[in-house]
TORLO-765007 format. One line per field, with one value per residue: x, y, z of N, C-alpha, C in turn; residue in one letter. Coordinates in steps of 0.1 Angstrom, whole numbers, plus 5000, padded with zeros to 4 digits. Example, Ala and Ser with C-alpha at 12.3 -4.5 7.8 and 13.67 -1.06 7.14 Angstrom:
2
n_c1 = 5132 / 5128
n_c2 = 4943 / 4978
n_c3 = 5078 / 5071
ca_c1 = 5123 / 5137
ca_c2 = 4955 / 4989
ca_c3 = 5078 / 5071
c_c1 = 5132 / 5129
c_c2 = 4967 / 5000
c_c3 = 5078 / 5079
residu = A / S
END
This chain:
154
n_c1 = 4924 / 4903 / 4876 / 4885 / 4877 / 4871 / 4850 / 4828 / 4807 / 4774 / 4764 / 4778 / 4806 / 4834 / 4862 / 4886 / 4912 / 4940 / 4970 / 4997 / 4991 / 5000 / 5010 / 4984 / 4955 / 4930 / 4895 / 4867 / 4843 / 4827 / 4844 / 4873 / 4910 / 4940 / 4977 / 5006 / 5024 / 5037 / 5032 / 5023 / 4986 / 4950 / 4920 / 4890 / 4855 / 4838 / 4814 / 4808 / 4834 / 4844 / 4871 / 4879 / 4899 / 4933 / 4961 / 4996 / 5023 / 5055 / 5077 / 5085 / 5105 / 5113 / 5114 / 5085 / 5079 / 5049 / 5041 / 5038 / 5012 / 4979 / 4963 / 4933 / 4915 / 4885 / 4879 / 4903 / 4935 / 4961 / 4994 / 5028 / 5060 / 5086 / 5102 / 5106 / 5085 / 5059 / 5024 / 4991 / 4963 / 4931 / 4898 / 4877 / 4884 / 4916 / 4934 / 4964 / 4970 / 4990 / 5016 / 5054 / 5085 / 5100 / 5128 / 5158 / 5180 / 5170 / 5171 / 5170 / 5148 / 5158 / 5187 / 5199 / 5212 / 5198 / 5176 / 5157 / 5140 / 5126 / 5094 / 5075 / 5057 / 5044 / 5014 / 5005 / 4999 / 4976 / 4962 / 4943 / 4945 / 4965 / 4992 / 5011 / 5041 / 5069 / 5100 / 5123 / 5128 / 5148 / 5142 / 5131 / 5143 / 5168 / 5170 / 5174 / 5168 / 5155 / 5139 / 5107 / 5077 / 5059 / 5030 / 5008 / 4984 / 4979
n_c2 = 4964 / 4989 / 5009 / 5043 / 5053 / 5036 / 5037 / 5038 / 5015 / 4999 / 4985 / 4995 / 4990 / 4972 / 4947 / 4942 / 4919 / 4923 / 4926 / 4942 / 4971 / 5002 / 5029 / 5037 / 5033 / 5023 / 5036 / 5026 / 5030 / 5008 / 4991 / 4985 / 4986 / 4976 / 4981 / 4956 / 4952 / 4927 / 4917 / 4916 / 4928 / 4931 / 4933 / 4948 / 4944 / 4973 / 4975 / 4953 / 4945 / 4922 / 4901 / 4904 / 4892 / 4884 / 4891 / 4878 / 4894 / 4879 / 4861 / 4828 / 4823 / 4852 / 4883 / 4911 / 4946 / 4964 / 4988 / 5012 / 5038 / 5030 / 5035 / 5038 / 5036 / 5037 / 5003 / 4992 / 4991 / 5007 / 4994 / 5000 / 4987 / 4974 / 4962 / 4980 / 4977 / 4983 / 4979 / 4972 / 4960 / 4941 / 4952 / 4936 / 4913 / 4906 / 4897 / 4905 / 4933 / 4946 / 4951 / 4967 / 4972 / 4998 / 5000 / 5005 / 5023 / 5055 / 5076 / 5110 / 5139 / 5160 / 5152 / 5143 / 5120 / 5092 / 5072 / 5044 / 5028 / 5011 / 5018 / 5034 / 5045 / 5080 / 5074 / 5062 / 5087 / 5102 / 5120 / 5136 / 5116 / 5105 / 5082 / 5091 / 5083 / 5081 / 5066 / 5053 / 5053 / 5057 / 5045 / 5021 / 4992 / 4994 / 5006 / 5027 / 5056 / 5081 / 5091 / 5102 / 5092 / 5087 / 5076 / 5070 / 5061 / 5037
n_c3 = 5135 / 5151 / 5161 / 5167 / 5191 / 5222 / 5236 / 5216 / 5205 / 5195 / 5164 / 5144 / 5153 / 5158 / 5153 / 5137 / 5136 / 5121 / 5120 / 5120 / 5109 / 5100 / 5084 / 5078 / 5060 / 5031 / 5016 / 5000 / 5002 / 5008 / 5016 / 5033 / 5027 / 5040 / 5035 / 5049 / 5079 / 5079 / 5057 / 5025 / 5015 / 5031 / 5030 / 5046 / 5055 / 5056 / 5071 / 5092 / 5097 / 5090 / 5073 / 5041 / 5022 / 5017 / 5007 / 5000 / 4995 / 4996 / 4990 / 4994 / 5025 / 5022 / 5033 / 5031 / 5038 / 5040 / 5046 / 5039 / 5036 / 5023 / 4989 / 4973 / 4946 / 4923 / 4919 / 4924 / 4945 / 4960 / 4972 / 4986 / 4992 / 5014 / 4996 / 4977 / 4955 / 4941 / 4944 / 4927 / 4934 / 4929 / 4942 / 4943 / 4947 / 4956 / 4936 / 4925 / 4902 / 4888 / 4889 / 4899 / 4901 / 4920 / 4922 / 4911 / 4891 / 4878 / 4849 / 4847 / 4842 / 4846 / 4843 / 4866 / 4889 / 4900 / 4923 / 4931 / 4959 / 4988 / 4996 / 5017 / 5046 / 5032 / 5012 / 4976 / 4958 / 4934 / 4909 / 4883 / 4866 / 4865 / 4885 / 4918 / 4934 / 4958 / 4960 / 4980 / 5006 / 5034 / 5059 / 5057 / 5053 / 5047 / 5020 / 5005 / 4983 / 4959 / 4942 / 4926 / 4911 / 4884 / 4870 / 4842 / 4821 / 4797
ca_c1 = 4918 / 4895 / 4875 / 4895 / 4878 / 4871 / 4833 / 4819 / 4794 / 4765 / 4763 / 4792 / 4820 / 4841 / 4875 / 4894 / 4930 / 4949 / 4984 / 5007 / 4988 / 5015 / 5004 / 4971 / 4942 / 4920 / 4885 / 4862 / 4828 / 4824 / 4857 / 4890 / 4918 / 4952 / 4994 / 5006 / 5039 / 5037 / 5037 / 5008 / 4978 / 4938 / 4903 / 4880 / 4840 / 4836 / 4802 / 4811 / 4849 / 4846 / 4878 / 4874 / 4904 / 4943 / 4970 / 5012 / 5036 / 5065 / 5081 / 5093 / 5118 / 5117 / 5102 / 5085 / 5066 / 5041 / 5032 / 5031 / 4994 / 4971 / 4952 / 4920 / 4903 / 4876 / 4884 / 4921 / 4941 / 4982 / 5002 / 5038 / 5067 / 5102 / 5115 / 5104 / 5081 / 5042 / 5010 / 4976 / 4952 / 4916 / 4893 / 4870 / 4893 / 4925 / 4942 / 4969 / 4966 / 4998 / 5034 / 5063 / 5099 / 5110 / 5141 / 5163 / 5187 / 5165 / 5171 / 5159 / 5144 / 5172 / 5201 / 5208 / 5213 / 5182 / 5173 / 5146 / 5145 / 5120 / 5085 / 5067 / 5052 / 5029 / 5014 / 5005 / 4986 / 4967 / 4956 / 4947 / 4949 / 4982 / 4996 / 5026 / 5048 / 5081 / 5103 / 5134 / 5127 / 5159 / 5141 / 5122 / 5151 / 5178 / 5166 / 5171 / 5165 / 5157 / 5129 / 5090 / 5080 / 5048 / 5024 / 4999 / 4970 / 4991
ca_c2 = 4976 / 4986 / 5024 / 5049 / 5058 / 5026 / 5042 / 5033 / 5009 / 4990 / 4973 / 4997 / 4987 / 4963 / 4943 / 4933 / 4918 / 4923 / 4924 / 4949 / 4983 / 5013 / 5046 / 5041 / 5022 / 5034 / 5027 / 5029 / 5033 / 4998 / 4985 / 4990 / 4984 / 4980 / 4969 / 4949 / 4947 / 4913 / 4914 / 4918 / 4936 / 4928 / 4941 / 4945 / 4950 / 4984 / 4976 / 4941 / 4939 / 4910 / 4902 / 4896 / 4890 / 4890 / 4886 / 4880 / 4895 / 4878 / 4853 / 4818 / 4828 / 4869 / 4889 / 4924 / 4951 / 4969 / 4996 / 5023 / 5041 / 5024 / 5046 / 5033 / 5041 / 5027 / 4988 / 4992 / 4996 / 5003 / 4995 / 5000 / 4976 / 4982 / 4955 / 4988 / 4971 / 4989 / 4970 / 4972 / 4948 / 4940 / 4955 / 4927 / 4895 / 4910 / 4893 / 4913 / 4931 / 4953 / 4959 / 4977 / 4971 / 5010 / 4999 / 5006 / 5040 / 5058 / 5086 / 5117 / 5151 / 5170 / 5152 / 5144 / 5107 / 5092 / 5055 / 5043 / 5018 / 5013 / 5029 / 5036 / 5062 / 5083 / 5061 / 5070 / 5101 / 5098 / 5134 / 5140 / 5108 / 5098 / 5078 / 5096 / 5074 / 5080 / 5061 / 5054 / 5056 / 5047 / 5038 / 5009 / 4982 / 4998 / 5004 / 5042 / 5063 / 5099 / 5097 / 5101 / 5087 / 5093 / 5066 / 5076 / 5054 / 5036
ca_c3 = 5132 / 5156 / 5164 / 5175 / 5209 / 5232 / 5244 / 5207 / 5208 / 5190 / 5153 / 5136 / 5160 / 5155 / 5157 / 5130 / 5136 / 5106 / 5121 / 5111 / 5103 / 5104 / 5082 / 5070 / 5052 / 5022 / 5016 / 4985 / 5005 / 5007 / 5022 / 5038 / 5025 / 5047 / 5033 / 5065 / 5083 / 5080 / 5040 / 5015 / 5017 / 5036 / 5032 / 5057 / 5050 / 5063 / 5085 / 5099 / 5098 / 5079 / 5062 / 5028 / 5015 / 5026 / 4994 / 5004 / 4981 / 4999 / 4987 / 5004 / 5025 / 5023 / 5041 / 5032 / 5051 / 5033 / 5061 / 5030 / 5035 / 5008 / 4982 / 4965 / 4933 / 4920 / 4914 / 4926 / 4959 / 4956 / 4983 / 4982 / 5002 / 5016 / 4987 / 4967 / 4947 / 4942 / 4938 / 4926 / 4935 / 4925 / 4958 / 4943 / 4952 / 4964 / 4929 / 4916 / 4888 / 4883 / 4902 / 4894 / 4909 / 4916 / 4933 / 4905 / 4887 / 4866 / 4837 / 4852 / 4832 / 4850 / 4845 / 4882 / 4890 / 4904 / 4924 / 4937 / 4967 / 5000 / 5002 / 5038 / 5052 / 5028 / 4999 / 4961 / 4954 / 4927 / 4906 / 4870 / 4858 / 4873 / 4900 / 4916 / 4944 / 4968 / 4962 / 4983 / 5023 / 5034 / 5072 / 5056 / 5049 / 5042 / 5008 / 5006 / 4970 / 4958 / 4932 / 4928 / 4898 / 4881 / 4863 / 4833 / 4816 / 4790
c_c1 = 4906 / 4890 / 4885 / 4894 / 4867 / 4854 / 4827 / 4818 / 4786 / 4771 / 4777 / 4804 / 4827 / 4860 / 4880 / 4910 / 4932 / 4963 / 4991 / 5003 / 4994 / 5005 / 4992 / 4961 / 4938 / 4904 / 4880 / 4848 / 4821 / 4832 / 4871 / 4898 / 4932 / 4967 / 4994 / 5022 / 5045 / 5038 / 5020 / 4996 / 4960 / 4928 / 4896 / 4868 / 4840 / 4825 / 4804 / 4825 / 4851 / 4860 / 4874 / 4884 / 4915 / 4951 / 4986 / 5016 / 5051 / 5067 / 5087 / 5104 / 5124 / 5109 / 5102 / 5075 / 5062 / 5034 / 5031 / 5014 / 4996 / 4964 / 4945 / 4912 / 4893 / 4876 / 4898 / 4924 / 4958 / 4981 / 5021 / 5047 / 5079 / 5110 / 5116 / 5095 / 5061 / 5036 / 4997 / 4973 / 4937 / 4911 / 4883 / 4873 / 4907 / 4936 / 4952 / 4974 / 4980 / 5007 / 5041 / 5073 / 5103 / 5123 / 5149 / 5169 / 5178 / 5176 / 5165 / 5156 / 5158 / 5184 / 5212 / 5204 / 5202 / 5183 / 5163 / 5148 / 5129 / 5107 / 5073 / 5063 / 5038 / 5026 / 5014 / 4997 / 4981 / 4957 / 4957 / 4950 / 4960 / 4984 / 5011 / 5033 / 5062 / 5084 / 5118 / 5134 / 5137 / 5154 / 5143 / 5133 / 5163 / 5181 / 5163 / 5170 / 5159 / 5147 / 5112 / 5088 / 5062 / 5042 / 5013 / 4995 / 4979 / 4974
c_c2 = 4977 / 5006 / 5032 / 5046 / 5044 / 5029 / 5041 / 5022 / 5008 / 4986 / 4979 / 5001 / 4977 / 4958 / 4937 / 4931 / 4913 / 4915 / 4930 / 4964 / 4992 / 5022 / 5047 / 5036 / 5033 / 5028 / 5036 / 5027 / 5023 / 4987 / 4989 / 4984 / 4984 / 4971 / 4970 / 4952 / 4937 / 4908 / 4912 / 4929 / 4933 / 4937 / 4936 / 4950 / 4960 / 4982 / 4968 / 4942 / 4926 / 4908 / 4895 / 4889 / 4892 / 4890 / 4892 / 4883 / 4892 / 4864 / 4842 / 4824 / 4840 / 4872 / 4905 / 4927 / 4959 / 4976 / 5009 / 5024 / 5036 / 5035 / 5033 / 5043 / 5033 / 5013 / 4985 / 4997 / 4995 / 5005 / 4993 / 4991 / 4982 / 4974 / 4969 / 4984 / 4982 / 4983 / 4975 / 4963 / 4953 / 4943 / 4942 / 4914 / 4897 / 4905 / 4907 / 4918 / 4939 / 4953 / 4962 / 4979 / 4985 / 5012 / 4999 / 5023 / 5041 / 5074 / 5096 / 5132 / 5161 / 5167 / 5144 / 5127 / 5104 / 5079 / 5059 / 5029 / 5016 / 5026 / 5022 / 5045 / 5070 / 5069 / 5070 / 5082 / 5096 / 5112 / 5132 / 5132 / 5101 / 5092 / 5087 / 5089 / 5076 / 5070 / 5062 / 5063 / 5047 / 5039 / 5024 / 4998 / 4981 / 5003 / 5017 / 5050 / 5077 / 5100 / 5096 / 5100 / 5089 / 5083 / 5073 / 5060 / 5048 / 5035
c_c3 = 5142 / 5159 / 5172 / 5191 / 5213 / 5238 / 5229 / 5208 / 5198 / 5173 / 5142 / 5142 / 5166 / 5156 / 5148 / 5132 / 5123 / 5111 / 5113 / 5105 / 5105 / 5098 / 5077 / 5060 / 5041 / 5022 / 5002 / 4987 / 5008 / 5015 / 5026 / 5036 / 5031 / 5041 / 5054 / 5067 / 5079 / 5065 / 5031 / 5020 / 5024 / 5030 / 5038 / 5054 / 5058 / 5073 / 5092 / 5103 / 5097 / 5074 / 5054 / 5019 / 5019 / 5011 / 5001 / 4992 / 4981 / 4991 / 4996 / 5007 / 5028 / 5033 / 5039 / 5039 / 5043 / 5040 / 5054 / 5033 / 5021 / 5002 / 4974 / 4955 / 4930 / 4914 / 4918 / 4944 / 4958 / 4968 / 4978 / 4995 / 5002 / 5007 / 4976 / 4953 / 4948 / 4938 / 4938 / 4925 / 4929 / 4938 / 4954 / 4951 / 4958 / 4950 / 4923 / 4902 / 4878 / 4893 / 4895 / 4908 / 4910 / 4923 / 4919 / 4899 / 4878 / 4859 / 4843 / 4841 / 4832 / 4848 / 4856 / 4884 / 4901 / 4911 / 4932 / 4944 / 4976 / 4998 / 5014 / 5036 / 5044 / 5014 / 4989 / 4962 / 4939 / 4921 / 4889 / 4859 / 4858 / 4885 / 4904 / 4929 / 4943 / 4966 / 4969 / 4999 / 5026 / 5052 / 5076 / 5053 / 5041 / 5028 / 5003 / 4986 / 4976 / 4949 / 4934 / 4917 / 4898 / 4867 / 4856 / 4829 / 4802 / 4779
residu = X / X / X / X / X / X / X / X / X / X / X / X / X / X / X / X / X / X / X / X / X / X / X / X / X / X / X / X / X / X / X / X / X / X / X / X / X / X / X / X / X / X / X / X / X / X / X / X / X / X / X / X / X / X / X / X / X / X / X / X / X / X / X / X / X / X / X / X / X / X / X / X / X / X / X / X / X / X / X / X / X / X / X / X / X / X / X / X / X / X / X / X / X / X / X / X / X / X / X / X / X / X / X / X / X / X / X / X / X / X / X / X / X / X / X / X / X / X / X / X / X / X / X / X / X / X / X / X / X / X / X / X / X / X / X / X / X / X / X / X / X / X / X / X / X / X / X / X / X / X / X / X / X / X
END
C-alpha cells in the first residue's frame, strides 16, 4: 500500500507491502484494514504504515484469496474469500471473531433456487443494523452463486 501519487512527501507517506491488495481496504480513523490475495486479512497504522497485525484464514495446504473490498465498523472488519466463506475480525488484534460459510443452497423468500459460492469484488455493505454480502462471483475460483444474503444483531 502505498499513496496514490508518487510526488507525496514528508511524515504521512509511506510504504506498506502487504502483498495482494485487489478492490479495496477500509479504515476506522485509526487503521487500515486490507483481505489479501495471498489469504487472510492485515492492518496497517494509518500514520506510520506500521503493520499491526496480519491473520491467514487458509488452511495447510489450501489456498484462498480474499481480494473482496473490506468494510469496518467500529471494533470489526469483514472480509470475504473465494472459498465463500466471510469474516470478522477484531481491528484490535486481528483475532477472529465470527465467519460464515455462504457457499451453500439456500431457501429463498421467492421460491427460486438460490447458492451461494466465491465473494470478490465489492465487499459487505453494512445499513440499518444489517450486514448485507454477494455471494457467488463465479470469477473468483470457480465458485459461482446467485444470492445476497443479509445478517441482523442476533
Amino acid at each position: 500500500m502505498a499513496p496514490s501519487d508518487p510526488n507525496v512527501t514528508g511524515p504521512n507517506a509511506f510504504l506498506a507491502r502487504l502483498g495482494g491488495i485487489v478492490w479495496g481496504g477500509a479504515s476506522d480513523g485509526q487503521n487500515l484494514y486490507y483481505g489479501l490475495t495471498r489469504g487472510g486479512m492485515a492492518a496497517v497504522q494509518l500514520t506510520t504504515g506500521e503493520k499491526l497485525w496480519y491473520t491467514s484464514f487458509a488452511k495447510p495446504g489450501t489456498r484462498v484469496n480474499n481480494s473482496a473490498a473490506t468494510t469496518a465498523i467500529p471494533g470489526v472488519a469483514f472480509v470475504g474469500g473465494s472459498d465463500g466463506k466471510l469474516h470478522a475480525l477484531s481491528t484490535t488484534d486481528g483475532h477472529i471473531v465470527w465467519e460464515y460459510d455462504t457457499a451453500h443452497e439456500y431457501s429463498t423468500v421467492n421460491k427460486i433456487p438460490a447458492k451461494g459460492g466465491a465473494i470478490s469484488a465489492p465487499g459487505a455493505a453494512v445499513a440499518g443494523g444489517m450486514l448485507f454480502i454477494g455471494s457467488g462471483y463465479a470469477v473468483v475460483g470457480n465458485n459461482s452463486g446467485n444470492v445476497l444474503l443479509a445478517f441482523g444483531v442476533e
